[in-house]
Backbone as JSON, one array per atom type, in Angstrom:
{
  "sequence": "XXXXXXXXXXXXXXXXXXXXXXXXXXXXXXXXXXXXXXXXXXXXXXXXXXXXXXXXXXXXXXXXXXXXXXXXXXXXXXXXXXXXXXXXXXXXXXXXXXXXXXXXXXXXXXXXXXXX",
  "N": [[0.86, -1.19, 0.0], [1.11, 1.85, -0.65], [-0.61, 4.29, -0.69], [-2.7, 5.92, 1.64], [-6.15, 7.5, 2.24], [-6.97, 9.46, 4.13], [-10.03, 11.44, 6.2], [-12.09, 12.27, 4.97], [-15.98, 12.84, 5.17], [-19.39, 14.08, 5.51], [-20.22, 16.63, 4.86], [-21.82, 20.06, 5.15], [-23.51, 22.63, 2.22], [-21.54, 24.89, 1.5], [-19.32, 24.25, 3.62], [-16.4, 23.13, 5.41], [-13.48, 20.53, 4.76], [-10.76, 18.64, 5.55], [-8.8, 16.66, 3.87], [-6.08, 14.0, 4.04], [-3.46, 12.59, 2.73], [-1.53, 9.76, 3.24], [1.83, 8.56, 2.15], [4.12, 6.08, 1.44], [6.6, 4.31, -0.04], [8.09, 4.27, -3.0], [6.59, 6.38, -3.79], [6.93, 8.3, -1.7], [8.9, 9.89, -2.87], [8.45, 10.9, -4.9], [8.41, 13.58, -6.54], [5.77, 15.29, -7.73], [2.51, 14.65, -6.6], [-0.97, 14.17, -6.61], [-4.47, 14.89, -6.24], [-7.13, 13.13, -7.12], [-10.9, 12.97, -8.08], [-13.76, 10.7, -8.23], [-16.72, 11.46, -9.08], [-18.9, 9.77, -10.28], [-19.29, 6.8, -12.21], [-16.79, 5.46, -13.67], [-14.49, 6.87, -14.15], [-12.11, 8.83, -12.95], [-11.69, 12.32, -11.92], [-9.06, 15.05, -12.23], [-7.92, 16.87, -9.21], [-6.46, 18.42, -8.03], [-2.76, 19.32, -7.92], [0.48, 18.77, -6.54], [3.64, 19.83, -7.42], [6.92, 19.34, -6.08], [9.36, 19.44, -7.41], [10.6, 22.11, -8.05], [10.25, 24.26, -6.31], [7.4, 24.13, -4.61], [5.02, 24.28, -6.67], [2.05, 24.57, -7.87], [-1.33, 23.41, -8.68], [-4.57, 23.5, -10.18], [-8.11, 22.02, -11.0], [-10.37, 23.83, -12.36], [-12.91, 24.13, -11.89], [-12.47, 24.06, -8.4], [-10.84, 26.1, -8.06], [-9.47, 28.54, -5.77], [-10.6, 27.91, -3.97], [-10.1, 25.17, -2.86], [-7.16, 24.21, -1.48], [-4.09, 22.66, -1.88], [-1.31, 21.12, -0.15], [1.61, 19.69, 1.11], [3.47, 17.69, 3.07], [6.79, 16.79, 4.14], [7.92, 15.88, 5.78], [6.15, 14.11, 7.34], [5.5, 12.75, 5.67], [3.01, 13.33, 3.9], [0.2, 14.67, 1.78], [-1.87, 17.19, 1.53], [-5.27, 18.24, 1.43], [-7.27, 21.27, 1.3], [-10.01, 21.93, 1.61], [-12.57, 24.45, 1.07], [-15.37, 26.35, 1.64], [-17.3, 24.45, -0.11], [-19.87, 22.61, -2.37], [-22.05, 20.82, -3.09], [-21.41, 20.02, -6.01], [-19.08, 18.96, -5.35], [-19.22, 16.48, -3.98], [-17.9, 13.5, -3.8], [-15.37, 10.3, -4.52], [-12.49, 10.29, -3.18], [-9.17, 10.44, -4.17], [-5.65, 9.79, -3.2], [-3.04, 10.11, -6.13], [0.17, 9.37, -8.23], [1.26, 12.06, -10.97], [1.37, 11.27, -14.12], [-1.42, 8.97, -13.33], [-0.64, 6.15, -11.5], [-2.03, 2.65, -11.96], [-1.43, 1.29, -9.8], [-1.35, 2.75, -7.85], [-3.47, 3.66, -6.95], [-5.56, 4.03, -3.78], [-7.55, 3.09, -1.41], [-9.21, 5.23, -1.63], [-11.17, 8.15, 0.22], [-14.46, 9.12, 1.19], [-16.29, 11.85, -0.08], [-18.6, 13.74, 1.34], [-21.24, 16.7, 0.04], [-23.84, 18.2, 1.55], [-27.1, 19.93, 1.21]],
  "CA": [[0.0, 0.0, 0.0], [1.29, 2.79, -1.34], [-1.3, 6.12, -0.41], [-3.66, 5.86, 2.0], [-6.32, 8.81, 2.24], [-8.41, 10.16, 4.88], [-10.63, 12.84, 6.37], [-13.69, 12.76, 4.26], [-17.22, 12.51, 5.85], [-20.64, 14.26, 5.32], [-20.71, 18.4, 5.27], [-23.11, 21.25, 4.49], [-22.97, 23.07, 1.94], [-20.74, 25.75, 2.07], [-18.53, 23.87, 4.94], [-15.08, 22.67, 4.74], [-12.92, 19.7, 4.54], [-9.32, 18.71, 4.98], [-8.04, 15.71, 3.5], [-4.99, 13.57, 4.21], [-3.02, 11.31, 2.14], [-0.14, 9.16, 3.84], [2.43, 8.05, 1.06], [4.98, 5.56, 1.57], [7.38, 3.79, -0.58], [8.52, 5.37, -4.3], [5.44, 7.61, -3.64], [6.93, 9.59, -1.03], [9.79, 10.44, -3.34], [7.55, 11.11, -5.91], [7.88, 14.43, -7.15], [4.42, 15.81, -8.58], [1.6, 14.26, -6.06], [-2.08, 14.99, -6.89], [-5.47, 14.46, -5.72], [-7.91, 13.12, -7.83], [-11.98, 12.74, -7.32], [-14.6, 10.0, -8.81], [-18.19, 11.39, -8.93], [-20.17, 8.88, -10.99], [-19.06, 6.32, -13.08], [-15.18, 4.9, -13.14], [-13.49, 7.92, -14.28], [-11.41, 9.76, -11.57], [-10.77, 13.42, -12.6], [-7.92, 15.6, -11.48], [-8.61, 18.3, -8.56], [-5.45, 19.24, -7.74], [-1.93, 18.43, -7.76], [1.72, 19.96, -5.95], [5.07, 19.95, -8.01], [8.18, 19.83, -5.4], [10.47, 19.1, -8.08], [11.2, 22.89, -7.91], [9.29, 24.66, -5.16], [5.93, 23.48, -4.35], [4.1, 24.74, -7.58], [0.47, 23.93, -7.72], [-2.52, 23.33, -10.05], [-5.96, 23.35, -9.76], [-8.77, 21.99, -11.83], [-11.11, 25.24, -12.34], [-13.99, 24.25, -10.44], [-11.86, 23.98, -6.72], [-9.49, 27.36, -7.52], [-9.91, 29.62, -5.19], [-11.61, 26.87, -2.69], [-9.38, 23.99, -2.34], [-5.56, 24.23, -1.35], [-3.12, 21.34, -1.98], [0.24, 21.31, 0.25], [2.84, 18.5, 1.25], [4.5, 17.58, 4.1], [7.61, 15.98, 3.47], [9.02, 14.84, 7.04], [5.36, 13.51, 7.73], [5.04, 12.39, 4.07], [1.53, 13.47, 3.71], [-0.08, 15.68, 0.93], [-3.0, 17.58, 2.46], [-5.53, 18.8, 0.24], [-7.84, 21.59, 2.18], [-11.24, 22.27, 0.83], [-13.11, 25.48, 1.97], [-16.46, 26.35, 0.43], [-17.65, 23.13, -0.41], [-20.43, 22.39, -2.88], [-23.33, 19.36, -3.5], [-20.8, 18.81, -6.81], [-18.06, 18.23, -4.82], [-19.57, 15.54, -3.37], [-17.23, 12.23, -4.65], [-14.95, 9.43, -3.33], [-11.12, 11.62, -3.55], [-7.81, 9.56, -3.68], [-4.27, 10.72, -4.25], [-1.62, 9.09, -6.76], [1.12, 10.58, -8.86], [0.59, 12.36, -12.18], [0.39, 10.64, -14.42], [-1.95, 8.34, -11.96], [-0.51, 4.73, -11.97], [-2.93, 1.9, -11.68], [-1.36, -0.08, -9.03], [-0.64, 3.05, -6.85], [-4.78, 3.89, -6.09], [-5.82, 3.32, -2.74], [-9.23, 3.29, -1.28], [-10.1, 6.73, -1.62], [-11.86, 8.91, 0.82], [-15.8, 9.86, 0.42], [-16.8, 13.8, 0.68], [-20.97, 14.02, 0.85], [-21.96, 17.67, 0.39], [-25.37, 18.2, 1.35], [-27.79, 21.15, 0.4]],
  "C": [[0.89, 1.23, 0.0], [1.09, 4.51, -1.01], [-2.53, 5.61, 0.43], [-4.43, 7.25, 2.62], [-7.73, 8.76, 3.35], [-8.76, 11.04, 4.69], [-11.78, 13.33, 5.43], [-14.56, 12.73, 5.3], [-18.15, 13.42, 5.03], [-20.54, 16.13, 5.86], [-21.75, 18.89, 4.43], [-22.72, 21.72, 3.7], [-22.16, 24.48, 2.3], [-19.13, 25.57, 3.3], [-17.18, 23.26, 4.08], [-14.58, 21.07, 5.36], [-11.87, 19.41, 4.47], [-8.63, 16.79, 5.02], [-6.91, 15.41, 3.92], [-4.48, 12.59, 3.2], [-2.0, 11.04, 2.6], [0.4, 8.47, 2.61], [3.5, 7.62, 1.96], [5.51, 5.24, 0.25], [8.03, 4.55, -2.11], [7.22, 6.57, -4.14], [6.06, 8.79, -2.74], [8.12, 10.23, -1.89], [9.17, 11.02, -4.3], [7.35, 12.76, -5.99], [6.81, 15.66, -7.3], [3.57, 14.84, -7.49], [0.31, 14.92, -6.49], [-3.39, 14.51, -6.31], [-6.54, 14.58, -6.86], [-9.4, 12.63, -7.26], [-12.44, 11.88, -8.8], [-16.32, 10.48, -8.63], [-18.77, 10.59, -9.6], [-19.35, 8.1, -12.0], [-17.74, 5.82, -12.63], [-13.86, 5.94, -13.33], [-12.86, 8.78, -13.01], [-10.73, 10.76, -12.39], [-10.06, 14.25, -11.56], [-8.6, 16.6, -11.13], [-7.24, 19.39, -8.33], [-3.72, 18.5, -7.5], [-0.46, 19.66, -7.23], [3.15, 19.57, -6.71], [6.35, 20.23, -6.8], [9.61, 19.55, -6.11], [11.43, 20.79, -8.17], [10.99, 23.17, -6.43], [8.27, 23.81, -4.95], [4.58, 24.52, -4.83], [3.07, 23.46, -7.3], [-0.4, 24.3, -8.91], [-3.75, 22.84, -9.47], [-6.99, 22.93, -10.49], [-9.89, 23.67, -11.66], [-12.61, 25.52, -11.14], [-13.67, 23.78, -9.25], [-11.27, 24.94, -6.97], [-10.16, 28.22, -6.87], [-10.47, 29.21, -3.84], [-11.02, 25.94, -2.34], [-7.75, 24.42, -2.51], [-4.48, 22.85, -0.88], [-1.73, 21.53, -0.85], [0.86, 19.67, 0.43], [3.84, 18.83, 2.58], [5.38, 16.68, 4.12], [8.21, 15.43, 4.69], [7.4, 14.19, 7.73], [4.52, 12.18, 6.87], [3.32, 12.14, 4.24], [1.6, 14.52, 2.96], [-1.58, 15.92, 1.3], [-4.12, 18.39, 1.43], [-6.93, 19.61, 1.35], [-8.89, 22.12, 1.53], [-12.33, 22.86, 1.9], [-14.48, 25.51, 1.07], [-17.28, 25.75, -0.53], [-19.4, 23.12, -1.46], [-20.86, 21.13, -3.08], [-22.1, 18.79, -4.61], [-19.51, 18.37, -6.21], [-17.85, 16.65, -4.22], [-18.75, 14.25, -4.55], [-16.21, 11.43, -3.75], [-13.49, 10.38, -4.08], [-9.89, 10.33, -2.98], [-7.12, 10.43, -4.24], [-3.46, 9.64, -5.34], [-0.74, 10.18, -7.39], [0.79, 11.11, -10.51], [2.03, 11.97, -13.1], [-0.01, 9.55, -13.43], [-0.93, 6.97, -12.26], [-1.38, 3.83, -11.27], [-2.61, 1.06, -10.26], [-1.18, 0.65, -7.92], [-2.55, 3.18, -5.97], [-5.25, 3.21, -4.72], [-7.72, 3.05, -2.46], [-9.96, 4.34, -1.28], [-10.84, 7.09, -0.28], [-13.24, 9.63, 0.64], [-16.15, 11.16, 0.99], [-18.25, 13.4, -0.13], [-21.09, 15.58, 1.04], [-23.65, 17.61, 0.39], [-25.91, 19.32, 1.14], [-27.78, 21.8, 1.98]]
}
């Protein structure tokens, strides 16, 4: 096991959320980390991801900028992904892997429920 991700549960809308992902093994060396979400179906799209290959550049898909903030902690090896302002579509199961994802790194994901 590879990434394992907490800190989901069940908020209002509007409320917040802060994720965890624990990375071990080539993962914690890993670069580029990102957090991706599954709302419906098998596709998992990208929310956000942190670059420490220089600094700790960041990227956002469009609907979380401004509302969700990615960081990395490298002597705890966790990548923290903090989601303020939360929305009904947010609602999905959220894992991390590395970008590009690899199949064997997915863990069990984490479920965020926004409610109305």
């Amino acid at each position: 096991v590879q990434v394992m991700e907490f800190g989901g549960g069940l908020v209002q809308s509007g409320g917040s959320l802060r994720l965890s992902c624990q990375v071990s093994g080539v993962i914690s060396n890993a670069p580029v980390v990102a957090w991706y979400r599954r709302t419906s179906g098998d596709q998992r799209d990208f929310v956000a991801l942190i670059d420490s290959s220089g600094g700790d550049d960041t990227d956002y898909a469009d609907s979380v900028k401004g509302r969700f903030t990615i960081s990395r902690d490298r002597v705890r090896n966790t990548v923290v992904l903090q989601m303020n302002d939360l929305k009904p579509e947010d609602t999905g199961r959220y894992y991390c892997n590395v970008v590009p994802p690899l199949n064997d790194v997915w863990g069990r994901g984490t479920q965020v429920t926004v409610s109305l």
